[in-house]
C-alpha positions as CSV (number, residue, x, y, z in Angstrom):
1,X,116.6,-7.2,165.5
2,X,114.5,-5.1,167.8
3,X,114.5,-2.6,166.0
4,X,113.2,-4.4,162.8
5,X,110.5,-6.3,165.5
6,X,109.4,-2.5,166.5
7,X,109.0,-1.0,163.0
8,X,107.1,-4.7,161.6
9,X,104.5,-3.7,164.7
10,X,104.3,0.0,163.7
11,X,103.4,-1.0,160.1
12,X,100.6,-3.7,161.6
13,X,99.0,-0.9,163.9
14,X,99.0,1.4,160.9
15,X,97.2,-1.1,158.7
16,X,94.7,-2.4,161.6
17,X,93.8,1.7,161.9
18,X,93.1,1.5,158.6
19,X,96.1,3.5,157.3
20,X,99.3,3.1,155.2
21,X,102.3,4.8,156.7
22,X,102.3,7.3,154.5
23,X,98.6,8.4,156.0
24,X,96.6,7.3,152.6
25,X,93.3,5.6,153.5
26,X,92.7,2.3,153.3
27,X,89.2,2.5,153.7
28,X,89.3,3.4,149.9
29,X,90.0,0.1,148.9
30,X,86.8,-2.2,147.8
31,X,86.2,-5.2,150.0
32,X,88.1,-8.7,148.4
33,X,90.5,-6.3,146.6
34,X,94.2,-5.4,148.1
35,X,96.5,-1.8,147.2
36,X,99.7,-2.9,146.0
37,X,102.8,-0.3,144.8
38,X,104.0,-1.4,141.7
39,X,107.4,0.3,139.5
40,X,111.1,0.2,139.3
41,X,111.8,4.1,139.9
42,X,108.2,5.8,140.8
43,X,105.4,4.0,142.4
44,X,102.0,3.6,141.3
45,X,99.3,2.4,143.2
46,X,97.1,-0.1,141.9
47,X,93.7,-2.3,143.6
48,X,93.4,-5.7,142.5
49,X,91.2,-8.8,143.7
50,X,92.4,-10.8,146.6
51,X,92.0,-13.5,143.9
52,X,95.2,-12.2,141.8
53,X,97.6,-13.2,145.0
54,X,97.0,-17.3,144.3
55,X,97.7,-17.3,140.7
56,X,101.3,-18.6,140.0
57,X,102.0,-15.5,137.9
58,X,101.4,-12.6,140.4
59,X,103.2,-15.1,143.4
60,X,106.3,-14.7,141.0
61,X,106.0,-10.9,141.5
62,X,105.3,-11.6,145.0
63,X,108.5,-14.0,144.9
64,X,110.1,-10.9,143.9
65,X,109.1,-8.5,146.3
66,X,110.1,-10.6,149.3
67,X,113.4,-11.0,148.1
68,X,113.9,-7.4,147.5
69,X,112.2,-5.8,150.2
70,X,111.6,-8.2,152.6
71,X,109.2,-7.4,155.5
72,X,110.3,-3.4,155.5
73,X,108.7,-2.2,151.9
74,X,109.3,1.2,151.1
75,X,106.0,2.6,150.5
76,X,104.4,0.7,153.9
77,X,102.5,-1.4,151.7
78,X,103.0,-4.5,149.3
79,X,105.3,-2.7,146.4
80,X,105.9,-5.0,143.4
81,X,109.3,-4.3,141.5
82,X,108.4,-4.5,138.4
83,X,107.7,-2.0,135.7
84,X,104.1,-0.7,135.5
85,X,102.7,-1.9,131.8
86,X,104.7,-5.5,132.7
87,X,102.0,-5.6,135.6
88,X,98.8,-3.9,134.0
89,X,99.7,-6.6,131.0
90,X,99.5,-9.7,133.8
91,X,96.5,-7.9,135.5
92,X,94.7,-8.1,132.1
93,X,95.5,-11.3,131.5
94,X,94.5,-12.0,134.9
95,X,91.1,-10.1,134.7
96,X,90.0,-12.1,131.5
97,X,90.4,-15.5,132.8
98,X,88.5,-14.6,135.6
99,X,85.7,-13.6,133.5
């Protein structure tokens, strides 16, 4: 449990500094918008609008992501387990209803 408490504070000092455990800037990511990891095998990082994290659809991935990963995600940062064009097809979809 202490251990677990330790590493959850690590991550938050990280992410206040500006930086993801894995050193990548933060600062690179547009005001309102969020990085979020998203594959089953490899990774990809993707920045999408705050605004995406309300709508029922992505709080399924969300959903998800908790359940799998819990409060220790692998890449240090909010990783969605999904594969890649399933998200970039709910980002679109996402991206013209908020137009």
């Amino acid at each position: 449990m202490g251990i677990r408490l330790q590493s959850m504070i690590t991550s938050a000092k990280h992410v206040i500094k500006g930086k993801s455990l894995h050193g990548r800037d933060q600062l690179d990511v547009p005001k309102g918008h969020v990085a979020v990891y998203v594959g089953e095998m490899q990774k990809k990082r993707f920045v999408v609008p705050i605004s995406y994290l309300s709508h029922p659809s992505f709080r399924v991935l969300l959903n998800r992501a908790e359940e799998e990963f819990g409060f220790n995600p692998p890449m240090g940062g909010l990783t969605i387990p999904c594969r890649e064009d399933a998200f970039i097809k709910l980002a679109s979809r996402l991206q013209a209803g908020s137009s």
